[in-house]
C-alpha distance (Angstrom), angle and dihedral (degrees) to the residues before:
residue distance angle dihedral
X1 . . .
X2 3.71 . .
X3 3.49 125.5 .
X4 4.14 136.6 -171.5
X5 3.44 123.4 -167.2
X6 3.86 102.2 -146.4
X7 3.87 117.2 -145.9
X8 3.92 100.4 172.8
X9 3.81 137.2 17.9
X10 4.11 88.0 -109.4
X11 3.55 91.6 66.8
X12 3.68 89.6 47.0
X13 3.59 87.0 53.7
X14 3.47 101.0 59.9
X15 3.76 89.8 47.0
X16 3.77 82.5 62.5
X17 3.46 92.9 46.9
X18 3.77 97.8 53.7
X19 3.87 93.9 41.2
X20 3.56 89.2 59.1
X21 3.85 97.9 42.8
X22 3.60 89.4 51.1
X23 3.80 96.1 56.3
X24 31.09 93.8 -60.3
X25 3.94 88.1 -119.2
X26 3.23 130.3 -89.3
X27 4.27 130.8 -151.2
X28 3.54 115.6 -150.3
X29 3.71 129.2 176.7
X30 3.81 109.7 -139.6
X31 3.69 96.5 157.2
X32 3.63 91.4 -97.6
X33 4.16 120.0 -142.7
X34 3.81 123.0 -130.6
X35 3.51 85.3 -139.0
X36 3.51 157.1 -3.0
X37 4.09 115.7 -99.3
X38 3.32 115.8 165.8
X39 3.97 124.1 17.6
X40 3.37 131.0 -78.0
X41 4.15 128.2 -150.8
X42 3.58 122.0 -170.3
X43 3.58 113.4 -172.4
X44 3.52 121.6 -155.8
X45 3.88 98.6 -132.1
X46 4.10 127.4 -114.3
X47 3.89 95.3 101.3
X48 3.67 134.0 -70.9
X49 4.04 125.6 2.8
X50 3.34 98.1 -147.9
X51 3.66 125.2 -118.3
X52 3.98 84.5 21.9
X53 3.37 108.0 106.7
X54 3.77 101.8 52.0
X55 3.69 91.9 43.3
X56 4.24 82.7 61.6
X57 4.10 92.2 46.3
X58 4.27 79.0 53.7
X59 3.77 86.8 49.1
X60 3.71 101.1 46.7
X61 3.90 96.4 48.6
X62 4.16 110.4 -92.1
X63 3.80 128.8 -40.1
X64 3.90 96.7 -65.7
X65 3.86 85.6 66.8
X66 3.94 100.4 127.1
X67 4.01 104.2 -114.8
X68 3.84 121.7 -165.1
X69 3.65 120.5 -158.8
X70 3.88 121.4 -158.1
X71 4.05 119.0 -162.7
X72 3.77 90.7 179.6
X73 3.87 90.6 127.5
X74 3.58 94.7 59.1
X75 4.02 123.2 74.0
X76 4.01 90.2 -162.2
X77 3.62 113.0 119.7
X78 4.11 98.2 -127.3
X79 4.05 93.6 36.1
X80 4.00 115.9 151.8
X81 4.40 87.4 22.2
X82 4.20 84.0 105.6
X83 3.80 93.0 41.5
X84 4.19 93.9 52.6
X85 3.74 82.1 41.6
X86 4.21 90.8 51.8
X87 3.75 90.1 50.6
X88 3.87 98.8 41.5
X89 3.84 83.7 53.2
X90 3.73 96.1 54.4
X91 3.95 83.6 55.3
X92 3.83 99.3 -95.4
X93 4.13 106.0 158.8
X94 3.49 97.3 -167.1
X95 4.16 119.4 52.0
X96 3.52 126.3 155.6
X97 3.92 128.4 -168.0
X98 4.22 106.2 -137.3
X99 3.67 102.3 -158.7
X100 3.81 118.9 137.2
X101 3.63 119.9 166.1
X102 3.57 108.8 -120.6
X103 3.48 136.1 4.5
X104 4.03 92.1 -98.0
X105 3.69 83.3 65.1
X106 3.79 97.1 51.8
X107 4.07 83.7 55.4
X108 3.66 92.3 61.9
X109 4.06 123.5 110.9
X110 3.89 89.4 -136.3
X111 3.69 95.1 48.1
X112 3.73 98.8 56.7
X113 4.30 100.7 54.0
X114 3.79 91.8 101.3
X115 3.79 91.3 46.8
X116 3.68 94.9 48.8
X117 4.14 93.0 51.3
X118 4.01 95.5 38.8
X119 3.43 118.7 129.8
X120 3.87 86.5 -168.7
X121 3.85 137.3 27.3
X122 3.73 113.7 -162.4
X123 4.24 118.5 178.6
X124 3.84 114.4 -162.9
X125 4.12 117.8 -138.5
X126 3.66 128.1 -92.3
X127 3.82 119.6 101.2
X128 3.77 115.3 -11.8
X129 4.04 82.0 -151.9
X130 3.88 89.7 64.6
X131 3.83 92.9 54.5
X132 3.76 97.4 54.0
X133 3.75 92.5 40.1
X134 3.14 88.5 64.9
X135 3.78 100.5 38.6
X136 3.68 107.8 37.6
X137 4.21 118.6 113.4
X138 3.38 85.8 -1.9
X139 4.49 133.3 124.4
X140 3.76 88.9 -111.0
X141 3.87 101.3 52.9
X142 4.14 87.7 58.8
X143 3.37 90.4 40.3
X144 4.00 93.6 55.3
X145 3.40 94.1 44.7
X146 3.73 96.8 41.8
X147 4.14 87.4 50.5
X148 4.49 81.7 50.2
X149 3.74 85.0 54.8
X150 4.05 96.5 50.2
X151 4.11 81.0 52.9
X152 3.50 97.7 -90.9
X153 4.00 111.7 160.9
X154 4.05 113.2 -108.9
X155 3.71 123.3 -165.6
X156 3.90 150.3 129.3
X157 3.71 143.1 176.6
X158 3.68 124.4 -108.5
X159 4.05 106.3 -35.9
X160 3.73 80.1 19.9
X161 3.91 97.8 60.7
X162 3.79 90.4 42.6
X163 3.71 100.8 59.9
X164 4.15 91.2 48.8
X165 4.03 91.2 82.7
X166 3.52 123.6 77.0
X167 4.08 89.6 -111.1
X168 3.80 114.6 33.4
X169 3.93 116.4 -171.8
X170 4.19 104.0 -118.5
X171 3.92 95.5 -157.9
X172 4.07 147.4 -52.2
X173 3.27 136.7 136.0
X174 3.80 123.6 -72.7
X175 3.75 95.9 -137.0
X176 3.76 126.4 79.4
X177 3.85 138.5 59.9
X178 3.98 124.3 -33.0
X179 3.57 97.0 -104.0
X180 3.46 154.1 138.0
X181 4.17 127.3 -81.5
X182 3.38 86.8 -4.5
X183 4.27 92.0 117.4
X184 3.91 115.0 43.1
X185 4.25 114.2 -130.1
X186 3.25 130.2 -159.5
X187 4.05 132.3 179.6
X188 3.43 118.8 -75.0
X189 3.88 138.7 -156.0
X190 4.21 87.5 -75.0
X191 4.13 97.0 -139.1
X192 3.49 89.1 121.0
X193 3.81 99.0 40.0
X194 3.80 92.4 174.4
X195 3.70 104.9 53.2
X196 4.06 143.2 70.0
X197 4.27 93.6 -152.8
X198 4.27 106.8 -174.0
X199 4.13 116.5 -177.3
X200 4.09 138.6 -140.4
X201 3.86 76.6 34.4
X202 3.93 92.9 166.1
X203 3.66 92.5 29.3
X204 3.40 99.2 63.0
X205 3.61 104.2 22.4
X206 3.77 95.3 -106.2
X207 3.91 100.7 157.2
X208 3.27 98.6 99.9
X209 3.22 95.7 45.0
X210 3.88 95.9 57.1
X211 3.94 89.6 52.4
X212 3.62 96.6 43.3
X213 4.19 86.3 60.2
X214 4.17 98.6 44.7
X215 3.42 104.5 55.5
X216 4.16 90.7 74.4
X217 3.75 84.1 56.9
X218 4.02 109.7 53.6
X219 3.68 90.3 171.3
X220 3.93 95.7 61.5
X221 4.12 131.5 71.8
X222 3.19 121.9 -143.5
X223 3.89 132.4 -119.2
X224 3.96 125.9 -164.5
X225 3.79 113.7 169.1
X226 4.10 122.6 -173.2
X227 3.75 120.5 -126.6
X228 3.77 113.2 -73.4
X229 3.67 82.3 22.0
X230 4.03 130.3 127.8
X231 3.46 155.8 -172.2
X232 3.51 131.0 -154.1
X233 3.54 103.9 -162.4
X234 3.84 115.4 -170.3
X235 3.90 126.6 152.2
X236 3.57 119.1 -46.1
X237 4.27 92.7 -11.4
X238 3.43 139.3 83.3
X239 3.77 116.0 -152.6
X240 4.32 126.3 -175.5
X241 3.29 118.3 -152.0
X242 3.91 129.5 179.8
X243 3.80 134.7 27.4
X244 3.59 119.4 -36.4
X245 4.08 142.4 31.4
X246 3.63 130.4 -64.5
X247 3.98 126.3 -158.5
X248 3.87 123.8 -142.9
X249 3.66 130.4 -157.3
X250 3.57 120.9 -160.2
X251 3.87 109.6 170.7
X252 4.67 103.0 -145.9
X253 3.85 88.4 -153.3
X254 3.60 140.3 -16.5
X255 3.77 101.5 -99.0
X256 3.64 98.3 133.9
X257 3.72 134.4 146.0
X258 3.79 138.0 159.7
X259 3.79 116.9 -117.6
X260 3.90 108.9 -140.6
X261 3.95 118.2 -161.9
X262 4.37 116.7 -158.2
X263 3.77 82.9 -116.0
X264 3.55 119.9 39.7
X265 3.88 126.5 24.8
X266 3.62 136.4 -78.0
X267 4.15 115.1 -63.6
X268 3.43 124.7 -159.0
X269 3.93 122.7 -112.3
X270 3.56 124.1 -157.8
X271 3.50 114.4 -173.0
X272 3.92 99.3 164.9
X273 3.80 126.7 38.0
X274 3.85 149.6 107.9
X275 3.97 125.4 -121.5
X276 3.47 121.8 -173.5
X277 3.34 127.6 -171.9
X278 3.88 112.5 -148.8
X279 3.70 140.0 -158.2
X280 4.33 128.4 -170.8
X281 3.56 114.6 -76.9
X282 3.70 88.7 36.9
X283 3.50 120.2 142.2
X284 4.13 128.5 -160.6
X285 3.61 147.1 157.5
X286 4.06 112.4 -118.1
């Protein structure tokens, strides 16, 4: 693990600078948890992290664990068919497809039984947008998150690891100044109530991106993962699993304050926080 203690928002830029060359508050309600219970895995998209899956079988009790896939990020016609096919072929006996039309649906008593006895929840990319449309004030959101508090495993790929925070990042572009407004939010799925998680982080240049979004929330850390890249994110540690390099934000206080100049916008200054720059096998207290 490698670690920078970042004392002004130059230094920060030339963190950005060299991640990329080597590849105002807001208050919203996202039906926050008291806790964590169960773990949570983002992933950050581009196919399997290796290792990952049958570390989650372990996790959820065996193979005959009942696993519930959701494809509401995607708009294709036969989404989540190759993800029940992925966990049948690690030897899962028990894999259900989640895909109810509308959101009406998803409010239905009959429609949530498989959510309410999975052992995992697993949502496919796409648009992170699509998966709380469909979810939000409905039966199934309580009954996901009430199956993550009873230690039911939560995860997703891509779309699917950036709805699991309590604020998920809806789109913008990755380039451009660390500043504020500049990326719109939204409320996310709330499992990880403490955490901001963005995905293909290296991929796409996403880094300043990430940082541009968490300074309006002092409270929060920050989570980027690279493709093929997870987290396992249980209690009080922070495991990565897979191929590539995650990046962890961990604000040291709340002294934070945008910097505005007569001629361009506001910047962000961040006088006071904690990057680390993590590898798989890694292991570190949130």
């Amino acid at each position: 693990m490698i670690a920078w203690r970042l004392g002004s928002a130059l230094t920060i830029a030339a963190l950005f600078i060299a991640s990329c060359e080597s590849t105002a508050s807001h208050d919203h309600d996202a039906g926050r948890l008291g806790s964590i219970a169960g773990p949570v895995v983002p992933v950050g998209g581009g196919g399997e992290a290796p290792g990952l899956v049958l570390r989650m079988i372990e996790l959820a009790g065996g193979k005959s664990a009942p696993v519930v896939v959701i494809p509401a990020a995607s708009s294709l016609t036969d989404a989540g068919r190759s993800t029940v096919a992925m966990w049948q072929r690690y030897g899962c006996t028990d894999v259900i497809l989640w895909s109810p039309a509308s959101s009406v649906d998803a409010d239905l008593d009959a429609s949530i039984v498989a959510l309410k006895r999975a052992r995992v929840v697993w949502f496919g990319g796409g648009s992170q947008e699509r998966i709380m449309t469909l979810l939000q004030s409905t039966k199934a959101l309580d009954a996901i998150r009430d199956a993550h508090r009873h230690g039911a495993v939560v995860g997703g790929t891509s779309a699917g690891a950036a709805v699991l925070g309590e604020i998920m990042m809806i789109r913008g572009a990755p380039e451009g100044a660390i500043a504020p407004d500049r990326i719109p939010v939204a409320p996310g799925l709330g499992v990880l109530p403490d955490f901001i998680v963005d995905q293909h982080l290296l991929a796409r240049a996403r880094i300043p991106r990430l940082l541009s979004v968490l300074p309006a929330y002092p409270r929060m850390k920050g989570l980027g993962l690279e493709e093929r890249t997870a987290a396992i994110i249980h209690g009080s540690t922070i495991e990565i699993v897979g191929a590539g390099q995650a990046v962890l934000y961990q604000p040291i206080s709340s002294a934070v304050a945008d910097m505005p100049a007569p001629t361009t916008r506001p910047l962000w200054r961040i006088p006071d926080a904690r990057i680390s720059i993590l590898l798989p096998g890694d292991r570190v207290v949130r």
